[in-house]
C-alpha positions, 0 to 999 in steps of 0.5 A: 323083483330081481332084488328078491331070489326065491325058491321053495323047493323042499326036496332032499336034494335041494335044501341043502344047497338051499342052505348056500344060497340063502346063507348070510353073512357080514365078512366076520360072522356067516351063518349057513340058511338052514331052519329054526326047526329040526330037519328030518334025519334023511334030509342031509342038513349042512348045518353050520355058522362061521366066523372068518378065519376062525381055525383049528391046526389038524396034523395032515397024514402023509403015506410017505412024507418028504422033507418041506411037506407041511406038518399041520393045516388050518381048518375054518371051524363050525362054532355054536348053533344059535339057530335053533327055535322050535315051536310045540302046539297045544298040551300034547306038544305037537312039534311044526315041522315042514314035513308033517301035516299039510303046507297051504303057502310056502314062500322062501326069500333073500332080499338082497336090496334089504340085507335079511332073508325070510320064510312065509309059512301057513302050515297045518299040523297033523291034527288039524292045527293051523299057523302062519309062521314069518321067520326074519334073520340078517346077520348085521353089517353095522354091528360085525358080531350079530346075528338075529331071528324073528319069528312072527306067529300069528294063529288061524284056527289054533289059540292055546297054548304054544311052547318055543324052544330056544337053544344055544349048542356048543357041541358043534362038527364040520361037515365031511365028504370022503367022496369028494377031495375038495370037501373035508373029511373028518378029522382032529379038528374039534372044539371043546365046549369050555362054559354054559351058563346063564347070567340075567336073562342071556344064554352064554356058551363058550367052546375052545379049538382043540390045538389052536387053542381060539376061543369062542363065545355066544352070548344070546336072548330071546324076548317075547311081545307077550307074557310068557313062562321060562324055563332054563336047562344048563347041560354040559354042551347047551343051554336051552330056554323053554318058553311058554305063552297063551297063543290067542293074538299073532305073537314075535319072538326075537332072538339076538346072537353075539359072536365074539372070538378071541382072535379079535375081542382079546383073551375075554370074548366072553366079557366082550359079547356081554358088553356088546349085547347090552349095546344092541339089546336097546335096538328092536328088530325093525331098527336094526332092518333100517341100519341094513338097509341104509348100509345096502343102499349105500353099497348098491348106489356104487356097486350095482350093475343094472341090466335091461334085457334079461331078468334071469341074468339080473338076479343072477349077478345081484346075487352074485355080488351081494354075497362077494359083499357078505364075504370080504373080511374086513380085518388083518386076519381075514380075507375071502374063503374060496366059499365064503362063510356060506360053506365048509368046501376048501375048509375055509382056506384063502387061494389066489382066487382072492386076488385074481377073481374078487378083489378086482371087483372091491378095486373098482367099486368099493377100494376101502374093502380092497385095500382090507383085503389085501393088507391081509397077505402083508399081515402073513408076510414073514410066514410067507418069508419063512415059507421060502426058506422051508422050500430052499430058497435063500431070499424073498417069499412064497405065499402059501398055496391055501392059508388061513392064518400064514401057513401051507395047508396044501397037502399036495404039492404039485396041484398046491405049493407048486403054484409059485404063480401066487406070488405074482397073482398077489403082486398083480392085484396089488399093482391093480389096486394101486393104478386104480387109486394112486394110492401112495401110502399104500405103497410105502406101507405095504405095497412096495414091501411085498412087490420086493419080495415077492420079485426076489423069489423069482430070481432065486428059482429061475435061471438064465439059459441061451439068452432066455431067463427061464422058470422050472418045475412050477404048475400054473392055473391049469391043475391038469398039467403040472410041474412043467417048465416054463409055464407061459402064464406063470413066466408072463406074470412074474415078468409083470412082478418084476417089471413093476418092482422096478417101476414101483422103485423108481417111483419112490425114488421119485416121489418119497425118497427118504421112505425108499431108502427106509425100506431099501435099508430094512430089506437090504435092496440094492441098485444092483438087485433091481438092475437084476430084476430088470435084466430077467423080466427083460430076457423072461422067456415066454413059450411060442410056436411058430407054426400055430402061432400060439403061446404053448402052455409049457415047454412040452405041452404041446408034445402031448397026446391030445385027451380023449373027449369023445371017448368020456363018458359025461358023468366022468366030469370033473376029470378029477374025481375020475382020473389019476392025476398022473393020466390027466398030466400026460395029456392036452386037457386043461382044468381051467384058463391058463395061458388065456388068463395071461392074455387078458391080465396082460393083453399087451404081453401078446399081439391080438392074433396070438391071442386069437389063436390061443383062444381057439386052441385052448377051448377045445382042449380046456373041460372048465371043471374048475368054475373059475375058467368060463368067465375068462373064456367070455371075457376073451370071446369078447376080447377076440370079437366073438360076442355071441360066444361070449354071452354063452360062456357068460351064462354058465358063469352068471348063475352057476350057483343059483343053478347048481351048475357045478353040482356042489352048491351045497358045500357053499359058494363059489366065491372067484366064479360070483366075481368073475361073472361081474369081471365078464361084464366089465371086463369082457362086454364093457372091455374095461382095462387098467394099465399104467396108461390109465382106465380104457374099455371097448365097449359091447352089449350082448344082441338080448340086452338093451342096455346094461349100466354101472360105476367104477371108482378111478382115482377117486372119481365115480364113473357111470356107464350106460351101454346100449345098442350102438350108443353108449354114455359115459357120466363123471359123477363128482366135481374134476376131470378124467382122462380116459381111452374110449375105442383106442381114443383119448377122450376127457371127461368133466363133471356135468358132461355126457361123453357118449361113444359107439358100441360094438354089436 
């Protein structure tokens, strides 16, 4: 049953939040899990279908605005609504609705072994007339731009006639939240519904963005088992089919939904979603379940983590990843949405926590989605370029804080473009990705690139001082401190971006020399700036105190009054939305892991009772208001030997969703937190870790599991692991050996071997 998640709750507050967590999604198209049917006007429906990276430009308004602000965001819109099928029983046309008449059986499922989701309704009407209804949608992963419903209606006690209505609505609105800072509020961002027509028995709309200028097309049928009558209303915004058909034998109807967007189908999308629709129309609902299936099974055979012990926790983290699956884009223009294409939260833009909290789990399970993904930030390079020069800086690049399609959508610098750390993260993750493969065209084609790049803007914003190469006025991770100098996180990590710029040079000089000098040509890059950048990630001044024997956020962190939490009131959580961010900066409070994020991306950066320290330090001072800190916290309890610790923070990150915990599921899901649960297993209780020296793990087990189990890709071999209580084994899947380090211990795996080792309790 943990391959199954069910809930059927039917309240106002649940179903929308409902509709995250039953959203569905392919990394291209993601369509919300709302109902065929209309929802009643007090139920708040977040009604909504996706396509990655699909955007609009809306001008942001500034009070006062200041030279470098940018002008404009992009913002992930709402397209058209193909969901909508609505049933009417008998000559009065009597409309099924959940909320009329009387519910005998209602069950609601996501199948995440299988791709769909389902409804089981046997309903009641008002006057007596009973149904049980089976809806079936997936949203295909073999066929990018599908989205299909079933509807099975089988009669109980009604036979006559049933009435289905069928739309396709182009006059399509995002949500909005005035009340919540990290949802939109309305605004110009609009789309024009430019054609509505029919041609043969499709359904064709067609809507234009207002400023981007993108097109958007639904190309879509509806097919009966039986006979039926048809009626078609082509209206200014929609077209809808009224069907009609004698209800005395159980009845499906499938409706087949082709999204095609000009971004990626050319200046036609229209023509392509015709083309496309005859491709699929030949495949019947059950075939296209058996494709889902087999792309699941392949999927779950690498990326699976089982757990024995806790049922609860199961389901959690299968949710979790097959939902990081749903929303990978796969494509130059896209890449993970803070939500996915399960929400509009964040308007659909692309932070750091793509690289820092999700691609880490497609580097070590599936490295093709990795490398899609991260060629995504190459795609946007000379906007990130250009990005630099608006901010002052005579050379390399600054990655936009939020993005979709290159530019800065962050209207609030200090909590946004003041991250400078991005570049680093996406540095990292690169750098991560490349250890994990060795993957060299990678490097030549991209990698080297952008390290180069990345790399030159630390020397451009930082400076020598007493001896020390010193970073100012930049805010890290935690959003509660910001513009500071010195940040240890933000210092550490562009001392690793540096470093492994060198590195990389060297590598190519080593290995591809004639494509080193190609790119040292291109990019003007001299043996001179590369001793430079050793020089600064060698003198990188990296903040401690001596007498807590920690590592300080900053260079005056410490200096400030320690916040009030006895004194806060627990509805004032999160601190954000109830404190000016000028109180919150003049405080010890942090948002979220900031230094203790540094200690587990770069654990050889501090010894273990420096970190040690941190640890107790920052927990007592850190709210996790951000659902991005409690992960990192129980991978560093396990890091530091506080298992049982570890677990409990473990547990607020496993089914923060599922749960709700945060309190904002409904405006979709929380994409870093689903990869960071799975970062908390493998890289908290399973210890894993990637160095230049290779894959290592100091593996334990919480005290409830009896054992956990899963596979990492490295260097193109599969990996099994299995973790008991005190034992664990370690399984070499394909022909070859590796070397790996097991406890501090080199050992040297062969296929057909068992290594086994000893777990930490």
């Amino acid at each position: 049953m943990s391959w199954i998640y069910s809930n059927n709750d039917l309240s106002r507050e649940q179903l929308p939040v409902n509709e995250s967590l039953f959203s569905l999604a392919n990394g291209y198209l993601g369509v919300r899990g709302n109902f065929e049917e209309a929802c009643p006007d007090e139920i708040r429906s977040i009604r909504g279908t996706y396509i990655n990276a699909f955007y609009d430009i809306v001008p942001i308004h500034y009070g006062e605005r200041a030279y470098g602000y940018p002008q404009t965001k992009q913002k992930m819109m709402n397209v058209i609504d193909s969901q909508s099928m609505q049933l009417y029983l008998g000559e009065d046309s009597e409309p099924f609705s959940l909320f009329t008449g009387k519910i005998i059986r209602f069950e609601r499922t996501l199948h995440m072994d299988a791709g769909y989701s389902e409804r089981l309704i046997h309903w009641r009407s008002p006057h007596g007339r009973e149904l049980i209804l089976t809806f079936r949608r997936l949203v295909s992963f073999s066929h990018r731009e599908l989205f299909a419903v079933e509807l099975q209606i089988e009669p109980v006690n009604f036979h006559g006639k049933v009435t289905l209505m069928s739309s396709v609505n182009g006059k399509v609105a995002n949500f909005s939240d005035h009340h919540d800072a990290r949802v939109s509020s309305a605004d110009e961002a609009k789309l024009s519904v430019m054609d509505c027509r029919t041609l043969d028995d499709l359904s064709i709309v067609s809507d234009r963005t207002s400023m981007s200028h993108l097109d958007v097309s639904c190309v879509s049928s509806i097919r009966l088992s039986v006979p039926c009558t048809r009626n078609i209303w082509i209206r200014k915004s929609s077209v809808e089919t009224s069907i009609t058909f004698l209800l005395n034998k159980p009845v499906t109807a499938v409706k087949k939904n082709i999204y095609t967007d000009s971004l990626r189908h050319g200046s036609q999308p229209e023509r392509t979603g015709v083309n496309l629709h005859q491709k699929i129309d030949v495949l019947s609902f059950s075939e296209l379940l058996k494709e889902q299936k087999r792309f699941l099974d392949a999927f779950w055979s690498i990326s699976d983590v089982m757990i024995d012990g806790d049922s609860a926790i199961q389901e959690g983290i299968r949710f979790n990843l097959f939902h990081l699956l749903q929303s990978a884009g796969r494509d130059p223009f896209s890449s993970i949405a803070a939500k996915g294409l399960s929400g509009e939260g964040y308007e659909g833009h692309y932070f750091w926590d793509t690289e820092i909290f999700t691609v880490p789990f497609f580097t070590l399970t599936r490295p093709d989605i990795a490398r899609h993904l991260l060629q995504y930030r190459y795609t946007i390079l000379d906007q990130a370029r250009k990005h630099a020069r608006e901010m002052g800086h005579h050379q390399g690049t600054l990655f936009p804080w939020r993005t979709i399609s290159g530019t800065e959508c962050s209207a609030f610098f200090p909590a946004g473009t003041a991250q400078y750390h991005i570049n680093a993260d996406i540095a990292y993750s690169y750098a991560q990705y490349m250890r994990a493969t060795g993957d060299l065209d990678f490097l030549e084609k991209y990698g080297f690139e952008l390290i180069v790049e990345t790399a030159r803007i630390w020397i451009d914003i930082g400076h020598f001082q007493n001896g020390h190469f010193c970073i100012d006025d930049v805010t890290g991770p935690d959003e509660y401190t910001a513009i500071v100098n010195n940040n240890y996180y933000t210092n550490a990590m562009a001392q690793f971006n540096l470093n492994v710029a060198v590195k990389y040079y060297h590598i190519l000089q080593k290995k591809a020399p004639e494509t080193l000098n190609t790119l040292s040509e291109q990019l003007h890059l001299s043996p001179e700036e590369i001793r430079s950048w050793d020089r600064a990630a060698q003198a990188m001044y990296l903040p401690y105190d001596e007498d807590l024997k920690i590592n300080p956020q900053d260079d005056t962190f410490l200096n400030k009054a320690v916040w009030d939490f006895a004194g806060t009131p627990d509805d004032h959580y999160p601190l954000l939305l109830h404190y000016h961010p000028l109180t919150l900066y003049r405080h010890q409070v942090c948002k979220q892991a900031d230094t203790l994020l540094a200690h587990f991306l770069l654990e050889g950066a501090a010894d273990i009772e420096t970190i040690r320290n941190s640890f107790h330090y920052y927990e007592k001072i850190t709210t996790h208001d951000s659902s991005l800190s409690t992960c990192i916290f129980s991978i560093m309890a396990a890091r530091i030997g506080e298992y049982r610790k570890a677990y409990d923070y473990f547990l607020k990150s496993a089914r923060i969703d599922l749960d709700n915990i945060q309190g904002n599921t409904r405006d979709g899901l929380h994409l870093a937190n689903l990869g960071g649960s799975w970062m908390a297993i493998l890289f908290g209780f399973a210890g894993i870790r990637i160095t230049e020296k290779g894959l290592s793990l100091r593996p334990s087990i919480p005290l409830k599991w009896n054992n956990y189990s899963f596979h990492v890709v490295f260097q193109g071999k599969t990996l099994r692991f299995k973790i008991a209580q005190g034992l664990g084994q370690c399984q070499l899947e394909r022909s070859g050996s590796l070397e790996l380090t097991i406890n501090n211990q080199k050992r040297t795996i062969s296929s057909g071997e068992t290594v086994t080792f000893q777990v930490n309790m």
